[in-house]
MIVO-816927 format. One record per residue (C-alpha): residue in one letter; x, y, z. Coordinates in steps of 0.1 Angstrom, whole numbers, plus 5000, padded with zeros to 4 digits. Layout:
REM residues N
AXYZ...
This chain:
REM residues 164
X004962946450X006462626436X010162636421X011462436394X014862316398X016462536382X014862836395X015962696428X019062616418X019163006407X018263126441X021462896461X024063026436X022563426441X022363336479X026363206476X027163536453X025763746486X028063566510X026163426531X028263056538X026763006575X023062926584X021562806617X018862536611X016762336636X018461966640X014961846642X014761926597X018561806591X019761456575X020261256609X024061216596X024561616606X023161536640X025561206649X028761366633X027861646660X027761386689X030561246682X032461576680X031161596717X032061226726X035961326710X035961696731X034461496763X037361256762X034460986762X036260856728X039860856724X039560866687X037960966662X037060626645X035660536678X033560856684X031860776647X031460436662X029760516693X028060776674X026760576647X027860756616X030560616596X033960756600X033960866561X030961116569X032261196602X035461336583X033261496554X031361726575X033261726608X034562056600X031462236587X029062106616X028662276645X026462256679X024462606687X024362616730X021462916734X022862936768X026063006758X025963166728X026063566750X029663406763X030963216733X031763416699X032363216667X034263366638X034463236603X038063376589X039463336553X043263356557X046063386539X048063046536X051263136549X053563086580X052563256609X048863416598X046963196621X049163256652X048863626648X044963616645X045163336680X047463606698X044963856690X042263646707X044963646741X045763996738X041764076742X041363876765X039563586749X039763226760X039662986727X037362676728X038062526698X039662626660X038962386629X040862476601X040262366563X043162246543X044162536524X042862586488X044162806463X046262996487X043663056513X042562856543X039162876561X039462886598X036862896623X037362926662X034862986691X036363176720X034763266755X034163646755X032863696790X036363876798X037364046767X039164366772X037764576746X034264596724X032964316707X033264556675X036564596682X037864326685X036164156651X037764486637X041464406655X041164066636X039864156604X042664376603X045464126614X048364046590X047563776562X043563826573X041363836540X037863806557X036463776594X032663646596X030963686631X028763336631X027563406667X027463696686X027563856724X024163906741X023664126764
């Protein structure tokens, strides 16, 4: 079946209207810019760059793209994807809302590897943070529900999950 593009255009904005705002897609079909913006994420969390103007360099990406999608790309580990949970939050923008949500990754006994957060638009910011779950205290569906449920949260997205 062959779209035109606006009946493709059609199917993105009812696929937006549905909610879904995360996909996982093979590296191998992505614009080689997605690729080196991850790498140098990983040369910045290694410590093999002390900045990030020189990760982009070592990297090969400029540092206006590394900026543009540093925040919306992400490497997927297999191996650790049973360990490490990602959430995707919408949060209120005011003082505090963020700490409460971190503290309720502590209280369940989840070690945070990293949280990006967006600046915030229209009164909301968009927040997401990978957290080891190997030695979390309580259900993995209790928890996202702790969180969703936190002061100032609007929306919690589970982006990866545990396996068993």
């Amino acid at each position: 079946m062959r779209y035109t593009e606006q009946e493709a255009g059609r199917d993105h904005a009812e696929y937006a209207q549905k909610g879904y705002r995360m996909m996982l897609v093979d590296a191998a079909v992505l614009p080689e810019v997605f690729v080196r913006v991850a790498d140098a994420k990983e040369l910045l969390a290694s410590g093999k760059a002390a900045s990030a103007s020189e990760a982009a360099r070592i990297a090969g990406v400029s540092r206006s793209a590394f900026y543009k999608y540093k925040d919306s790309v992400f490497p997927y580990n297999v191996h650790q994807s049973g360990r490490i949970m990602t959430v995707h939050a919408e949060l209120c923008d005011q003082p505090g809302v963020l700490s409460g949500v971190l503290s309720a990754f502590a209280a369940a006994g989840a070690n945070i590897q990293t949280v990006n957060q967006n600046i915030p638009v229209e009164g909301k910011a968009l927040v997401s943070i990978s957290a080891r779950i190997d030695r979390l205290n309580i259900p993995v569906e209790e928890f996202v529900r702790t969180l969703s449920e936190a002061e100032g949260v609007e929306r919690i997205t589970r982006i990866t999950h545990e396996e068993s």
